[in-house]
N, C-alpha and C positions, 0 to 999 in steps of 0.2 A: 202417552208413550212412556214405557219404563226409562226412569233415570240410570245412570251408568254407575256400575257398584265401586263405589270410593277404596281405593287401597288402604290398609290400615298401618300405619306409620308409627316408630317411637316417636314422640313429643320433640320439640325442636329443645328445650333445657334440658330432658335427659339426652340426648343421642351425642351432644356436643362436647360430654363429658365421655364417651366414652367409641370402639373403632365398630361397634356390632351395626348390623344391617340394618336401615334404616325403615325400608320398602318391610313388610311383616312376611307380605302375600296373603292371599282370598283363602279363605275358609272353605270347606267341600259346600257348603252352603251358597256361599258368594259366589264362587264358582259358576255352580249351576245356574242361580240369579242371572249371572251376567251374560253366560253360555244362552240361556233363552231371551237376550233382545235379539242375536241376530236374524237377521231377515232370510237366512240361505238364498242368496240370490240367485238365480241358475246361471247368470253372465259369471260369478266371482270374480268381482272385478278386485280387491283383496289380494287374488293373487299377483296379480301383476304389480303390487308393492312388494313383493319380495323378493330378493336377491337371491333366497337358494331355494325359491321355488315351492312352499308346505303348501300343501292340501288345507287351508286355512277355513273354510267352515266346512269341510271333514270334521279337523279334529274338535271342532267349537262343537257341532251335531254329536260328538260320543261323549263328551262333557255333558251336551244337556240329556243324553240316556242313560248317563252314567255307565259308559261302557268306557270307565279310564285306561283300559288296557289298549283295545281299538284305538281309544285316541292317540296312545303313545307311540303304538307302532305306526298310527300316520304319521306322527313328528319324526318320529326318526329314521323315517322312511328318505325323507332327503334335508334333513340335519341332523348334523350329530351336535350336534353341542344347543340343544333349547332352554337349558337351563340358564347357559349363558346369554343365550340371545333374550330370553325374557327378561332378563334385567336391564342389559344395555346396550339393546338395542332402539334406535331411534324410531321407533312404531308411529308415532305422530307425523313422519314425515315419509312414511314408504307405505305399511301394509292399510296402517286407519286411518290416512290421508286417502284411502280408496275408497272407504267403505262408505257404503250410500245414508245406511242410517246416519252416518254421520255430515253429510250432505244437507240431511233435513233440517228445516230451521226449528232453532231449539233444543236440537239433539246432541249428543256428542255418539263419534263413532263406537264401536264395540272396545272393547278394552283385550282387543288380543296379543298383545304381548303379556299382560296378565294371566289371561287364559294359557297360553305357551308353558308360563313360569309353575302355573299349578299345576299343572299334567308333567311336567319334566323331574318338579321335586318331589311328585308322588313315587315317579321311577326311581330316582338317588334313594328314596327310602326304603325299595326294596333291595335286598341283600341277593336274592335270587334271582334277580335278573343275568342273563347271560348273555353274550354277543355270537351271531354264528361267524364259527371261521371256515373260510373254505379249504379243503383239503387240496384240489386241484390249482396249482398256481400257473399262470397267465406268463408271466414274466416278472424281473426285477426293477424295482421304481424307487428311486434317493429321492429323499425328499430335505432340503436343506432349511433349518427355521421351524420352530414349531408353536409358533403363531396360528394365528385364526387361518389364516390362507393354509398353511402347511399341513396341521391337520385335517382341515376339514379336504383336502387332496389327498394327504393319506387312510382317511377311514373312507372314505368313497374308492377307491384306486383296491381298497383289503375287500372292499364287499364286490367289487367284481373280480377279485380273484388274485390279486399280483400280492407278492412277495413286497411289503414295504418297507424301508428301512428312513429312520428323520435323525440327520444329523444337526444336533441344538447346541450353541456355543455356551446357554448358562448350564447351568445345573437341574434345572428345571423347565417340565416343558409347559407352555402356554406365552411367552412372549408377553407381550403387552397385557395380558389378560390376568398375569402372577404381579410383574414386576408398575405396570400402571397404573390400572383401575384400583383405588383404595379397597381396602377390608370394608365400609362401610356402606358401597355399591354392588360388591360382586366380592362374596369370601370365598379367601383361598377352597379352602372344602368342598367349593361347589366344583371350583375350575378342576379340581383334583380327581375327584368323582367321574367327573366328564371325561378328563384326559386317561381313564382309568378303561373303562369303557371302548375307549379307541385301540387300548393295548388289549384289550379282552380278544376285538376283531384281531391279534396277533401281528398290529405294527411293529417293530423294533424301535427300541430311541438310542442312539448312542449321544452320552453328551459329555460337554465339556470340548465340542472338536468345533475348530472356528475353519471351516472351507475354502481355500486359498491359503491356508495359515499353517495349520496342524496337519491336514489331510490335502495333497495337490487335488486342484477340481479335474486335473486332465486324469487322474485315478480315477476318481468316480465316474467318470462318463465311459472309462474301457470299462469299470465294472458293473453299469446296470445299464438298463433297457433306455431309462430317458430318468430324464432331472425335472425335479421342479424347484423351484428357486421360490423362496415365500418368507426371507430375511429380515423384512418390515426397514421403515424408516428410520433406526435408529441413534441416529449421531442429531445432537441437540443444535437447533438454530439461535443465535443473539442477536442484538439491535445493534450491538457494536456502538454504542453512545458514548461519549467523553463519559472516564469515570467506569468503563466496564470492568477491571480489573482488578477493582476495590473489592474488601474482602465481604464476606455475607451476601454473596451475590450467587443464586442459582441460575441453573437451567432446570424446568420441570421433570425433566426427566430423570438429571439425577437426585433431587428432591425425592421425588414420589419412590424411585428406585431404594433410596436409603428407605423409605419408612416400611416400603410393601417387602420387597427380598430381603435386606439385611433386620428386617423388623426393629426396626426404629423408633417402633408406636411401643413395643413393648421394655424399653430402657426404664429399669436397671439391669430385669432380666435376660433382655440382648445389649451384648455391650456396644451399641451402635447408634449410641447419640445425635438427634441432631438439634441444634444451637437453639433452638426457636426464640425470639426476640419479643420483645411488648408491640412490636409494631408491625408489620408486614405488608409487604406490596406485592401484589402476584399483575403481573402484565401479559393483557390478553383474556379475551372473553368466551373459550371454547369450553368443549368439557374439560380439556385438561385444566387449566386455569379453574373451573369450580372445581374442581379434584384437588386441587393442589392448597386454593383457598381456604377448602373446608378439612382438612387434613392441618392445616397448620393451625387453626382453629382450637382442633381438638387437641394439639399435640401443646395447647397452652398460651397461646397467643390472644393477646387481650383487646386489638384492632387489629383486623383483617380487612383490607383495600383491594379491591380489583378496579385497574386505569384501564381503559379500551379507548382507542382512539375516533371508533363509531358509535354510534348510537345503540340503544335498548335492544331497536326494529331490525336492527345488523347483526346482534353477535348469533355467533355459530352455534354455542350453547344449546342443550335440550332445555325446553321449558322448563322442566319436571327439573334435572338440576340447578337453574335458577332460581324457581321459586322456593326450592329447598336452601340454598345458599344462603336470600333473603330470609328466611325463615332461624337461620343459624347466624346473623345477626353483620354478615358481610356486606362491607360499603362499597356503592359502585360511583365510579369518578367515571361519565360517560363523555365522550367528544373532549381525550385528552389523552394526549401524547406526551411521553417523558421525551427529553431533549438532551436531559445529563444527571450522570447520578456525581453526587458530593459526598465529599468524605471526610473523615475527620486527624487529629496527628496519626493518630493510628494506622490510618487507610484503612478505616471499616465505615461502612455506607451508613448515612446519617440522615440524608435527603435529597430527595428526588427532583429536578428542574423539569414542569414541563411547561406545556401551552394548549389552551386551548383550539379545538377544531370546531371545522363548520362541515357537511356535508355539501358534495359538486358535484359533478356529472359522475355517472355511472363508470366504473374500470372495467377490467377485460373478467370480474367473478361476476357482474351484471350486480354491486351492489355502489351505493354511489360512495366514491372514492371522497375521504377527509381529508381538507384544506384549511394548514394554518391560519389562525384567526393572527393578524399583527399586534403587536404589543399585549399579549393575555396570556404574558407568560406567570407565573406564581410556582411556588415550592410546597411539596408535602414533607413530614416528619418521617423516617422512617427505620428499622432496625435492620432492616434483614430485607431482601426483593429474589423473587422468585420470576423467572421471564418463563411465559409458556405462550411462546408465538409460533409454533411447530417445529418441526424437528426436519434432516434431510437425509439424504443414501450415506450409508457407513463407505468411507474411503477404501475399506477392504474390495469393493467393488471393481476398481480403477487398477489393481493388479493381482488379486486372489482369481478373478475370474476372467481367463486372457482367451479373448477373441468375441466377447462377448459385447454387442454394443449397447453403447450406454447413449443419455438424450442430454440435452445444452442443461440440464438439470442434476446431472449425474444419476439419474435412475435408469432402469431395465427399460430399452424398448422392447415391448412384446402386444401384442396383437390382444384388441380387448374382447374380443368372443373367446381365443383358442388359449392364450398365452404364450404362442409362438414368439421365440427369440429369433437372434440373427444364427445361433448355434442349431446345427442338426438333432433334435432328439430333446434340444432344452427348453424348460418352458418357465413362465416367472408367473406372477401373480400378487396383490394384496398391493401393502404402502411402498414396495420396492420398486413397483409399476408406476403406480398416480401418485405417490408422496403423500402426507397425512389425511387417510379417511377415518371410515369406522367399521367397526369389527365387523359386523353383516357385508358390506361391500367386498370387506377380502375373503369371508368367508364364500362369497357368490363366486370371485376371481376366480379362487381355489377349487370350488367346483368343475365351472368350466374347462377348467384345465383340467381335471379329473378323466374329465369325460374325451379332450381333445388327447391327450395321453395314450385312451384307450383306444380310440382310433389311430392312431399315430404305429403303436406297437402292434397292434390286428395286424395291419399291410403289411409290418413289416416280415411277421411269422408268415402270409400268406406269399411273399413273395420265392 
């Protein structure tokens, strides 16, 4: 049985030095290689790991006949953004956790999210690609956030015909996807490309305008057909520990915000410094926490620590981020909880109190809940701590958008097939709905709602 064709990587001492892409991508060579272990199953069961739904050995079968054209128009047949999703997206745990070769003992599954990434950047690289826009409009659709949820409702919502407009509070659109994921997973230029693409289909983006804030939402809903709401989780969560308020203490979010938007990686040339210390503690084991790790890394820090309070078998992390994190030389302190950060005359953080854990019965995520071990408390050295234990709903929620119900969590109730709110005509979707996912998840949200939208405003014209 063919082996599965290895991605070709910078080296872990070059890439540490520097913010470039780590991941190379497959060769037109590899490509194909890899395109021919699939099995074309006639069940596809493949697809039913995906969130927005590809034609997924479609476009693997025009890779291996090298019909990359065919192949692209099925990717982008129900995604618009595969560029991004072939990088980071979690493919080991949704489309190649399906696939059967990868079932077989001995085998690994197909490498389709690779496959995705090579068909997608074949597209960025043409110039003459074009989007069709439709002439006939349907009706008018806000679209609030222009995040993975937001677009991917606004380039679906343009290809059946409506008039879109996405109201974005920064400056730029892509949300989490500009201001999160490092330069070193997903460059800016790809997401640019992408979001370039969506405005080809003729969406509008007005930004700069924060919704409840800048513009009343009871405006927008007299002025278009229905709303989608796809704002993300934005407002940073803490552990609130003795000691939180010492200086040199982030949130990941605004960490990774300074380095990826205000371009922080690139000081002197952007004046937008950040402190980076000899020492570092990033708290928490997801991808943001390896983002965060290996970014401070690069940015000059000479021990980088990740504390997780569970185990190896626990953290939320993609593989594929992990073993790259290891590979870039970060330490992992596993079954350990910080308890108090210390400080020094200064009040700048110096070290860390934690204790160790034990793993107990399972909690309400089905993973088993960590239990202080008594007396195994000890102290780490530290300069600088970074907390990425996720983030929650922007309080803008709680009076920007009045009538709208919210859940004991402060996020959007809405209905997980349609997006339906408690508002007539509003609909939400993405981390504004379920609180910290990943970018495929809200791009699926986003869809559905695409789709419940259009039906929504049909009856309405037909009534």
């Amino acid at each position: 049985m063919k082996e599965r064709i290895p991605m070709p990587e910078q080296s872990p001492e070059e890439r540490i030095r520097n913010f470039s892409e780590v991941a190379l991508g497959y060769t037109l060579e590899m490509a194909i290689a890899e395109a021919d272990r699939c099995l074309q199953c006639p069940t596809s069961p493949c697809i039913s790991g995906c969130p927005v739904e590809i034609d997924i050995p479609g476009f693997i079968k025009a890779i291996r006949d090298k019909n990359f054209r065919k192949g692209i128009e099925i990717l982008k047949d129900t995604n618009n953004l595969p560029a991004i999703c072939g990088r980071v997206c979690p493919q080991e745990k949704q489309c190649e956790a399906q696939c059967v070769l990868g079932k077989m003992k001995g085998s690994e599954p197909v490498a389709i999210g690779r496959l995705e990434r090579f068909l997608a950047d074949l597209e960025l690289s043409d110039e003459s690609v074009n989007a069709e826009i439709k002439s006939e409009k349907k009706g008018n659709i806000a679209i609030i956030g222009a995040g993975p949820a937001g677009l991917t409702a606004a380039a679906d919502l343009a290809k059946m015909g409506y008039s879109v407009t996405i109201y974005e509070a920064f400056n730029k659109a892509g949300g989490v996807l500009i201001y999160g994921i490092p330069e070193f997973r997903l460059p800016k230029t790809v997401v640019e490309k992408e979001i370039e693409y969506i405005r080809k289909l003729g969406v509008k983006f007005e930004y700069g305008q924060v919704i409840g804030r800048t513009i009343p939402f009871e405006k927008i809903r007299k002025e278009f057909d229905a709303i989608f709401i796809g704002i993300g989780a934005g407002a940073p969560r803490f552990m609130g520990i003795p000691g939180s308020n010492l200086n040199n203490i982030y949130s990941a979010s605004e960490f990774l915000t300074r380095v990826n938007l205000l371009k922080a990686n690139k000081f002197p040339e952007f004046d937008t410094p950040v402190n980076i210390a000899k020492r570092v503690a990033v708290i928490g084991a997801g991808n943001v926490s390896m983002d965060a790790a290996r970014t401070a890394r690069r940015l000059g820090a000479e021990e980088v620590m990740i504390i997780y309070r569970r185990s190896e078998l626990e953290m939320p992390a993609r593989l594929e981020e992990y073993h790259h994190a290891v590979q870039e030389g970060i330490i992992f302190h596993w079954l350990t909880q910080p308890v108090e950060y210390m400080g020094d005359i200064n009040n700048n953080v110096r070290k860390i109190r934690c204790i160790k854990m034990e793993l107990g019965a399972p909690d309400e995520s089905g993973r088993r809940r960590p239990v202080p071990i008594e007396g195994s408390e000890f102290t780490v050295d530290v300069e600088l701590v970074i907390e990425a234990i996720g983030q929650k709903a922007n309080a803008v929620l709680k009076t920007g958008f009045p009538g709208i119900k919210l859940n004991k969590w402060g996020y959007i109730e809405a209905d997980p097939e349609t997006g339906k709110t408690s508002l007539e005509g509003v609909f939400a979707g993405g981390d504004i709905v379920t609180g910290s996912a990943t970018v495929i998840e809200a791009m699926g949200a986003g869809k559905r709602s695409a789709r419940a939208i259009n039906n929504y405003v049909s009856s309405l014209k037909r009534i």
